[in-house]
N, C-alpha and C positions, 0 to 999 in steps of 0.2 A: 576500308569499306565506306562508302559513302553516308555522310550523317543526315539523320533523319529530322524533320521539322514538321511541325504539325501543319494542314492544309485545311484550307477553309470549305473545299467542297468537293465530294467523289470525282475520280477523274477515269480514266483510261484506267487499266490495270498495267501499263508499263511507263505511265506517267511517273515520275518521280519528282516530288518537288527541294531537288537540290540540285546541283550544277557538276556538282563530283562525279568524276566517272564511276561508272558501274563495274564493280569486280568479276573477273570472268572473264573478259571480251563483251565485243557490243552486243548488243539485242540482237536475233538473228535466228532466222528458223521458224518451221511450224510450231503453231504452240503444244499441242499432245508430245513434244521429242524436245523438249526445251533446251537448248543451249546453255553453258554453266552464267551464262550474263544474262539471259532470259531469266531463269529459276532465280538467280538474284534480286533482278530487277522485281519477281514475284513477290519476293518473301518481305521487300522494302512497303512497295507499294501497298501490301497487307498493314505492315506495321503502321505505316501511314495513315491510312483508315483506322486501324486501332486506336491511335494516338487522337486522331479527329473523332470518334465517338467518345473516346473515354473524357475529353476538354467539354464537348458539349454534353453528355448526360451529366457529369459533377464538375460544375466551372467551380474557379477557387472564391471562397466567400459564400458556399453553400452551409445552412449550419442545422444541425439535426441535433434531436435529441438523444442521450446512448446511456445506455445502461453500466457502463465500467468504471473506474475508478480515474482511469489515468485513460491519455488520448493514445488510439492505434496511431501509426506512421504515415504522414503526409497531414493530421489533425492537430489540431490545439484546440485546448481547454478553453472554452468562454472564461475565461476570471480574470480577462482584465489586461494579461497581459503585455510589456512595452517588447516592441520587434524592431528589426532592423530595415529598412525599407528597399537597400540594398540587397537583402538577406532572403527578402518574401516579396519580388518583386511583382508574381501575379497576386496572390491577396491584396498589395499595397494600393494594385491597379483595380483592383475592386471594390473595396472599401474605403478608402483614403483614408482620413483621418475624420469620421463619421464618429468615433466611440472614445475618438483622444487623441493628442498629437503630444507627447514628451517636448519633441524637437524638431528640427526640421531633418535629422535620420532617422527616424522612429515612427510607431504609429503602435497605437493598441486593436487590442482584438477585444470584441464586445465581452462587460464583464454582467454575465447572467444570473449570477447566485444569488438565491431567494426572489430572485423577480419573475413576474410572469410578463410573455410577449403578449406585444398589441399591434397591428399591422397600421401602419402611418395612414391615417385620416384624408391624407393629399385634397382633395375636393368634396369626397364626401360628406365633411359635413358632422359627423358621429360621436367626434371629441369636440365639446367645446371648448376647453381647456388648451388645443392645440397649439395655441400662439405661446401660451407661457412655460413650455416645455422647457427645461433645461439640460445643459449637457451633462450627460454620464461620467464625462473626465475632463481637465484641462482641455481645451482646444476644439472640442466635441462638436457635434452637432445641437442647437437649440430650437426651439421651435416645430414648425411640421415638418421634419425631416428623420430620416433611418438615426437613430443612435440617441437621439431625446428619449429623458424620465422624467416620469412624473412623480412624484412623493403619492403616499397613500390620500385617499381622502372617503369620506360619505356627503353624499348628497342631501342637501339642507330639506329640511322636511319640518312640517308642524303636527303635533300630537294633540286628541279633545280631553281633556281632563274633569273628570267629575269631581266636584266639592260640597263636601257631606255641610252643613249647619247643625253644629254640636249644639246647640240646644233646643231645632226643633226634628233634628233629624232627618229634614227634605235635603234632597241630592238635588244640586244645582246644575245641570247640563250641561257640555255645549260651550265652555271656555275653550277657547284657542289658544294653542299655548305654542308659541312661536321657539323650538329647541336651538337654532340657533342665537338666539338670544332673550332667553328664559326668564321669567319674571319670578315664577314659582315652578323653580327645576323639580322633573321628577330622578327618581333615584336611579346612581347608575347600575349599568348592565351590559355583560358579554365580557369579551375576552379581551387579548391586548392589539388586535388589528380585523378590518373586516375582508374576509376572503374567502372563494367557495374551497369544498373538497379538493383536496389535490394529494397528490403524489411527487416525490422527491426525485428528478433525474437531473444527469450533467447534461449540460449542452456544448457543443465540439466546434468548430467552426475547417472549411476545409481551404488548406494553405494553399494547394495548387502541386503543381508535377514540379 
């Protein structure tokens, strides 16, 4: 039977995009009384468009978030890890080495755990931080590009601090008190990172057919 290759755009319904004859005999016949090379040619050309929908709604390097423990088939786990470039050659062809290069046969897959996504600032403008981006693993990407991290941070801010006169008792207003570097710190507070509500999922990244 002739082997099937994926096609970049609907064709004919007895176009076939391979070169191998068609099993059956040739095309031939009305189509409602199809010939066993016609019904062939049908069932290819199906497959065809199947294969061309199913590449364009999920290309490889599609990555979602999922609710299971371990990745279903044709998935891998965001965590990081190293692939064979040989091995995954449409992911490799879509991400390249954006999240880490081991070696020049290898490549990783974005490692997501505990972090949250930020969509790449490209021109907008939104991160100003985007130049000092660094990479996720050896080899990675830095800067404004897919596969940069940032470490945690808070944005520098100054607090007004009231100062009582213990001996006449007037509160004195209206000190600026610069928290990045504090003359008279106030006392700390909160937790060990700042971060909004959130919820705990894997994220999968998709390998390709």
């Amino acid at each position: 039977m002739a082997t099937l290759t994926p096609i970049d755009e609907f064709s004919d319904v007895y176009r076939l995009d391979t070169s191998d004859p068609v099993k059956g005999g040739p095309v031939s016949g009305p189509v409602d009384a199809p010939t066993d090379g016609q019904a062939n040619a049908q069932a290819q050309a199906l497959a065809n468009r199947t294969e061309y929908l199913y590449n364009r709604l999920l290309p490889a390097g599609v990555i979602v978030p999922y609710g299971g423990t371990s990745a279903p088939d044709g998935w891998i786990m965001c965590h990081g890890a190293s692939l064979l470039r040989s091995e995954y050659p449409e992911l490799f062809s879509a991400i390249g080495t954006a999240f880490g290069e081991p070696n020049l046969q290898t490549f990783r897959v974005p490692d997501f755990r505990g972090r949250f996504l930020r969509g790449v600032d490209g021109s907008a403008g939104l991160d100003p931080d985007s130049a000092s981006r660094t990479a996720m693993n050896g080899g990675g990407n830095t800067g404004n590009a897919v596969g940069s991290v940032q470490d945690d941070a808070f944005e520098a801010h100054s607090h007004n601090v009231n100062i009582v006169d213990q001996q006449s008792g007037t509160g004195l207003s209206g000190y600026s008190q610069n928290v990045a570097n504090p003359t008279n710190p106030t006392s700390s507070t909160g937790g060990n990172e700042t971060r909004p509500k959130n919820a705990y999922v894997n994220y999968i990244i998709w390998a390709g057919r």
